[in-house]
C-alpha positions as CSV (number, residue, x, y, z in Angstrom):
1,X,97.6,102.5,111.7
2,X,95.1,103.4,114.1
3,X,95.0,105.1,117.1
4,X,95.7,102.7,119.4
5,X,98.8,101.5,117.2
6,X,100.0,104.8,117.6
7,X,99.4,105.6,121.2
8,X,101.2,102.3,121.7
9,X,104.1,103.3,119.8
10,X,104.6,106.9,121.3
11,X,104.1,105.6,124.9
12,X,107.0,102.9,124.3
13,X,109.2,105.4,122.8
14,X,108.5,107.1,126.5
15,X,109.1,104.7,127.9
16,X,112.4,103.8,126.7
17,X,113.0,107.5,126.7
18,X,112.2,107.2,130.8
19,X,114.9,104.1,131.3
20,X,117.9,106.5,129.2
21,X,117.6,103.7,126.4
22,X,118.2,104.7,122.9
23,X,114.8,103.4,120.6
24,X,115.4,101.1,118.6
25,X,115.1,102.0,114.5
26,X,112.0,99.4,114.1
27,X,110.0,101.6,116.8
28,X,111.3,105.1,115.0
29,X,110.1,103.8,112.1
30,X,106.6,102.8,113.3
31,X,106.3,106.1,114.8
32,X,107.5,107.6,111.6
33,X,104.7,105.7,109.6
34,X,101.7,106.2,112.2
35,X,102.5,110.2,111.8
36,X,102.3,110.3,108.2
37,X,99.3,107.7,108.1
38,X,97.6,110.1,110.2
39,X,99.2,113.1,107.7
40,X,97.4,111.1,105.0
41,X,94.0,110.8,106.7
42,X,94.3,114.5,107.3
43,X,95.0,114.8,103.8
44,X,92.4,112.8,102.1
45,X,89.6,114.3,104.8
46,X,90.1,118.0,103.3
47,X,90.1,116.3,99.8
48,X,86.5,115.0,100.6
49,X,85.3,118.3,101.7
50,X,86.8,119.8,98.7
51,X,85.2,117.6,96.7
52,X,81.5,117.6,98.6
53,X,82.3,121.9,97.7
54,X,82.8,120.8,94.5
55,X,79.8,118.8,94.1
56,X,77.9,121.3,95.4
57,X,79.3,123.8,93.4
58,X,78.2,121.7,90.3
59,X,74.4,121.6,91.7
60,X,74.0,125.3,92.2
61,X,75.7,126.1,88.6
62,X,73.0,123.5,87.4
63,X,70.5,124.9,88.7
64,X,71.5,128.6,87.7
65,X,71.4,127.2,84.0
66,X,68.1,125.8,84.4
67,X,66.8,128.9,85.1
């Protein structure tokens, strides 16, 4: 989901918050999946870093062998 999706959904959660209404489960459960997409994105972001570490890890222990 991106952004947009999930500024949508948080401002009509507001919004329904604003008019005393109760949300309805379908617009929980968006906002539900747009927080743990972005959990994921967070997620798989460090994973890339840890891998470029690793990566370059495995150039600098090259290198150390070659000499």
């Amino acid at each position: 989901m991106n952004k947009f999706a999930v500024a949508c959904a948080a401002a009509a959660l507001m919004g329904l918050a604003a008019c005393g209404e109760k949300p309805a489960a379908e617009a929980n459960n968006a906002t539900n999946v747009a927080v743990e997409n972005v959990a994921n994105a967070v997620d798989n972001a460090a994973n890339a870093v840890d891998n470029a570490a690793n990566a370059t890890n495995a150039v600098a222990n090259a290198s150390n062998a070659a000499h």
